[in-house]
C-alpha positions as CSV (number, residue, x, y, z in Angstrom):
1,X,-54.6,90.2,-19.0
2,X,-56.4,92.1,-22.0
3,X,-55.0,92.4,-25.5
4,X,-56.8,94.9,-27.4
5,X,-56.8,95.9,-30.7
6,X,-57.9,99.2,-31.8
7,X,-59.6,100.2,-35.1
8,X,-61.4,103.0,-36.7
9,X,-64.5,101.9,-38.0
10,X,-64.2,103.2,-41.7
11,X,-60.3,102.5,-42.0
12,X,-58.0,102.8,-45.3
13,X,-57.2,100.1,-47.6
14,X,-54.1,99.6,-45.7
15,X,-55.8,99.7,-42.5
16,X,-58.1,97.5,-43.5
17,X,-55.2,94.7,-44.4
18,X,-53.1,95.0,-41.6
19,X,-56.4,95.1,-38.9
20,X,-57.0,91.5,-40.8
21,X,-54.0,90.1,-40.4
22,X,-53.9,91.4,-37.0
23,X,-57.3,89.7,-36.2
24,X,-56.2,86.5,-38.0
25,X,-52.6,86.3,-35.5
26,X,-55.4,86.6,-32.9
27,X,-57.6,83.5,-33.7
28,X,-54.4,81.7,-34.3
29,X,-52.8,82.5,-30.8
30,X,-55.7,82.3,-28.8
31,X,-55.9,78.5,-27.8
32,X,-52.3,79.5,-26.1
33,X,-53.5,81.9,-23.9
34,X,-56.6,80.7,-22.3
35,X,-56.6,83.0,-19.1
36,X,-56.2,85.7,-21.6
37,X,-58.9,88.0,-23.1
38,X,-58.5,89.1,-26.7
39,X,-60.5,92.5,-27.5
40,X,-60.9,94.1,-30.8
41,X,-62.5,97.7,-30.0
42,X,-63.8,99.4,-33.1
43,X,-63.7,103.5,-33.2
44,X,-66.6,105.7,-35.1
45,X,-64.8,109.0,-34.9
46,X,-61.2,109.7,-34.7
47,X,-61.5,111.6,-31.6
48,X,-62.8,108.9,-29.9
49,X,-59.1,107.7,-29.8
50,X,-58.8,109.7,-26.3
51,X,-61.4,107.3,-24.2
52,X,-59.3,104.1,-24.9
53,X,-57.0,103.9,-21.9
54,X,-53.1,103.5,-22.7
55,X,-54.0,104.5,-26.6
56,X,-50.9,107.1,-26.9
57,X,-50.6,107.3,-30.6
58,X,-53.5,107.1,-32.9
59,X,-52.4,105.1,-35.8
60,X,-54.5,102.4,-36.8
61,X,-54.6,99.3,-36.1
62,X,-52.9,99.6,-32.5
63,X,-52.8,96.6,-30.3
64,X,-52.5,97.2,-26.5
65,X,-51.5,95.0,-23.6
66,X,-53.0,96.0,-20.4
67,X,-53.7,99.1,-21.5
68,X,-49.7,99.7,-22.6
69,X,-49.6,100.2,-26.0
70,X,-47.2,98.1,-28.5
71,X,-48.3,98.7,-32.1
72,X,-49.5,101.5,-33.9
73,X,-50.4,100.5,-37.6
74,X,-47.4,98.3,-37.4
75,X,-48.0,94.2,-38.6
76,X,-46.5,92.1,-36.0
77,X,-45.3,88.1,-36.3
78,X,-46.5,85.6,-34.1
79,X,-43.7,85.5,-32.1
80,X,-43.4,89.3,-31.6
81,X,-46.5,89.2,-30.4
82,X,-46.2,86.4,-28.2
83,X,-43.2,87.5,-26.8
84,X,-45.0,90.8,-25.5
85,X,-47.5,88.8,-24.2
86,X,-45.0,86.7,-22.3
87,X,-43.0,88.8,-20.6
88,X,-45.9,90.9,-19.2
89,X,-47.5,87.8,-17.8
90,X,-47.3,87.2,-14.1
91,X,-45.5,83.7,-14.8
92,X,-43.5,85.2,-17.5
């Protein structure tokens, strides 16, 4: 399983605060999910929003789980996140 977060590369102040704290919740959940990869993918241009598969609204950050998408620009807990994770796993 992938968990992508999507960026622009020159974002807003508040994009700029909740991509950090969204990139800080990964580091911390990352030793639980070993067998998962954790992706940050980094835009140039806005249009450039239309060659990330599952990316159905463009606002920034967005995090997607196998290419289904579960934020956009929202900040998410650790558990909300976890638990998105968790029932999308095989085992979950």
């Amino acid at each position: 399983m992938i968990v992508q977060l999507v960026e622009m590369k020159n974002p807003c102040q508040s994009c700029i605060i909740v991509s950090d704290l969204m990139i800080n919740l990964f580091e911390r959940i990352k030793p639980e999910y070993p067998d998962m990869d954790f992706v940050i993918t980094i835009l140039d241009r806005p249009e450039d929003a239309r060659k990330v598969d599952g990316l159905e609204i463009d606002l920034f950050p967005a995090i997607l789980i196998d290419k289904e998408q579960i934020t956009a620009g929202n900040i998410l807990h650790k558990r909300q996140l976890k638990g998105y994770i968790d029932v999308r796993r095989p085992n979950g």
